[in-house]
N, C-alpha and C positions, 0 to 999 in steps of 0.2 A: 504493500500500500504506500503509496507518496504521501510527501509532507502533505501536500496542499488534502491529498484524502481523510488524512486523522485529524486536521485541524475542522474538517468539518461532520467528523463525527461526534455525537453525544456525550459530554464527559459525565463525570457521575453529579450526586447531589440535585436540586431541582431541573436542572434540564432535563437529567434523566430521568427522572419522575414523570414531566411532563411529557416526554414523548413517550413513555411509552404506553401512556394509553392510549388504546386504539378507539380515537375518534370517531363515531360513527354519526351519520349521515342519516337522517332522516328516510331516505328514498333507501337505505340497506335493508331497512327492519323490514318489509313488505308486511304489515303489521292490517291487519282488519279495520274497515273503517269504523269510526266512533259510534258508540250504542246510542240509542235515543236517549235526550236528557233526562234524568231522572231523580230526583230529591232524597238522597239516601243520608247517613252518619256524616260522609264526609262532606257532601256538598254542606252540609249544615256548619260543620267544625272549621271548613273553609270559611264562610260566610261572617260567622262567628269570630273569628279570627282577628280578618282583618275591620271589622268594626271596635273587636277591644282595642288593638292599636291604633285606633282614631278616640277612640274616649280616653285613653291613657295620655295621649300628646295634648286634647282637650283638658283634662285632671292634671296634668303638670303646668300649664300655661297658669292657671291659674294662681297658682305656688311663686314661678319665677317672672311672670311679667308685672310693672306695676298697675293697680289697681286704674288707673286712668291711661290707659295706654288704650286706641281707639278699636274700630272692630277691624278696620286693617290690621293693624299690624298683629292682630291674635291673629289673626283669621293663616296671618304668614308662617306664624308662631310653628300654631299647627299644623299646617300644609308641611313645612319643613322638618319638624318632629316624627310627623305621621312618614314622610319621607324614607327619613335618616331609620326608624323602627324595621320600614319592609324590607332596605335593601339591606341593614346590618344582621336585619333575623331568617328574614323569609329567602331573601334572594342569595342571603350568604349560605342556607341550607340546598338552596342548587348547585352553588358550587360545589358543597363536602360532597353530596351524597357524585357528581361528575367526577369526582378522583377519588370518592372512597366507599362507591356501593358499586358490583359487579356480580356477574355470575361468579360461578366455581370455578369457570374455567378463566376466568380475566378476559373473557371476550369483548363484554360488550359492559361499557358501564353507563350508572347514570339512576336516577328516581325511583325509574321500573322496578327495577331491579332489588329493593330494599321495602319491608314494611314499616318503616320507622313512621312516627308523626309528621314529619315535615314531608317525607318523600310522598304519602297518602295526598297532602296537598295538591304537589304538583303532578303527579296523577290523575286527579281529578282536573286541572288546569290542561293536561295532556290533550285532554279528549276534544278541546277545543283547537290548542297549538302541539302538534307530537313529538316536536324538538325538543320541549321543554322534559320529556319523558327518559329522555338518553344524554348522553355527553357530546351533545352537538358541537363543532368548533367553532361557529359563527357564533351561538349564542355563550356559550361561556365565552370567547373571546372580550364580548361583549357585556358579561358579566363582570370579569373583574376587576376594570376599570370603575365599573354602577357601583360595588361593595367596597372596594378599597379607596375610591376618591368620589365618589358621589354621596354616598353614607356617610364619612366622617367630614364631609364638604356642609351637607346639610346639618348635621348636629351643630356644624361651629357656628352656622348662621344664628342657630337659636342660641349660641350662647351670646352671640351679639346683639341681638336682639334685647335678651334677657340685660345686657351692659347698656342699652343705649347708643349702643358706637354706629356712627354714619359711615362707618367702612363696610359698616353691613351691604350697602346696595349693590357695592361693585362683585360681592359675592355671591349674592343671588342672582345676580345678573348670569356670572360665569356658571353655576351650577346650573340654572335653569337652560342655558345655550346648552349644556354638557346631556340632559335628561330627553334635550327635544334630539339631538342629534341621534343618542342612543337608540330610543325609539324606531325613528329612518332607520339604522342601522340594525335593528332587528326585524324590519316588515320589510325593507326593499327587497333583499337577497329572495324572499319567497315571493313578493310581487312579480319581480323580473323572471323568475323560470314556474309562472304558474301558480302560485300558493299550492305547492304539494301538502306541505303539513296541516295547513287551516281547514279546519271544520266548518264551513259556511252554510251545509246546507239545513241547518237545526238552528232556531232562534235562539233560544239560551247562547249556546256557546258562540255564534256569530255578532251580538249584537250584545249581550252582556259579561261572558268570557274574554272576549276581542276587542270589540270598541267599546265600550263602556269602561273596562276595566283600562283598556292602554290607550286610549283621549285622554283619561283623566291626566294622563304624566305628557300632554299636550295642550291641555286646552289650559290647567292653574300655570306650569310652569310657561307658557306661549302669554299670559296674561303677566306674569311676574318679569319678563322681559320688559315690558310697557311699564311697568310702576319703578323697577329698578332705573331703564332709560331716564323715566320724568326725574327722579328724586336727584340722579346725577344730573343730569341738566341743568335742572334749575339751583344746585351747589356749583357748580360752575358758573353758572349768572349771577350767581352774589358774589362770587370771590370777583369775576372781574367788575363788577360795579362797584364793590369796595376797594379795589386797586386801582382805578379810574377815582375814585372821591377822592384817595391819600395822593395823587399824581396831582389834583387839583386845588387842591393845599400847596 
């Protein structure tokens, strides 16, 4: 083997980790299409779920913001709470279970594959998007960038929030650009060759599994673009109006 060949194999430690699971691809599994929806344990626990991680970011606001602080800025409190909750608990349980749930044979890993709590979840989520069932590349890809810098991104907002600091805007600016991008970048790649994995043809999972559940991380964080732009704006129209009056002295 040439230099140039061992320098581009796998050394140990996390690259090797990461390659060697074998990636699979949605269109591998040839997997049956999704059952009719049906209201069982889990859809409930799902459901459930993520409503207590919106009353909990609700019950905390209340604790850390001050008492006169308006219904915006709760209202961001919690959008970003509620945030920082799914992607640190829920979406960081897609990644464990993408590198550390598999068969027996290590063929194939991912959700499916484990009956754990969290993985029952995205199970249930499956039946709508079927990536989300296995160790897809595009979508972990895409994951842990969301968990590692989107989740502790959103938590600091709220501690800025919780301070009062006006450095807060330019960071919900950036996270919310980072959440819309995400998103395109998990529904193009099935757009452009077809939606294989989307279950469209069942209301539930097309219209409340799908868009309902992923607008929502479009249409608050697509509105928090406009509020962060304004706030910065018009802090940059005071500072030159007050740099203009001390020039005029």
């Amino acid at each position: 083997m040439s230099t140039v060949d061992r320098r581009l194999q796998p050394t140990g430690g996390l690259v090797n980790f990461i390659t060697r699971i074998p990636w699979q691809a949605v269109s591998d599994l040839n997997a049956a299409e999704a059952p009719p929806f049906a209201i069982d344990a889990i859809t409930v626990i799902s459901f459930v779920f993520m409503l207590a991680l919106l009353i909990v970011a609700y019950l905390i606001s209340l604790s850390a913001l001050p008492k006169s602080s308006n219904f915006t800025i709760r209202f961001i409190f919690i959008w970003h709470l509620f945030d920082a909750l799914t992607h640190l608990i829920l979406e960081a349980s897609f990644l464990y279970h993408s590198f550390f749930s598999y068969t027996p044979d290590r063929k194939h890993y991912g959700a499916q594959y484990s009956s754990a709590p969290f993985a029952l979840i995205w199970q249930e989520y499956a039946k709508a998007d079927s990536r989300w069932a296995v160790a897809d590349p595009v979508v972990v890809a895409i994951e842990l960038p969301t968990v590692l810098l989107e989740g502790p991104g959103a938590a600091y907002i709220c501690y800025l929030l919780a301070k009062g600091s006006p450095n807060v805007w330019f960071w919900i600016l950036v996270v919310a650009v980072g959440e819309i991008y995400g998103g395109w970048m998990t529904f193009a790649p099935e757009w452009l060759t077809g939606s294989p994995a989307l279950e469209t043809s069942n209301f539930m999972y097309k219209w409340v599994y799908l868009f309902f559940f992923n607008m929502l991380w479009v249409w608050v964080p697509g509105w928090l673009c406009w509020v962060s732009y304004s706030e910065i704006a018009k802090g940059l129209g005071l500072a030159k109006r007050q740099e203009q009056g001390k020039k005029a002295l």
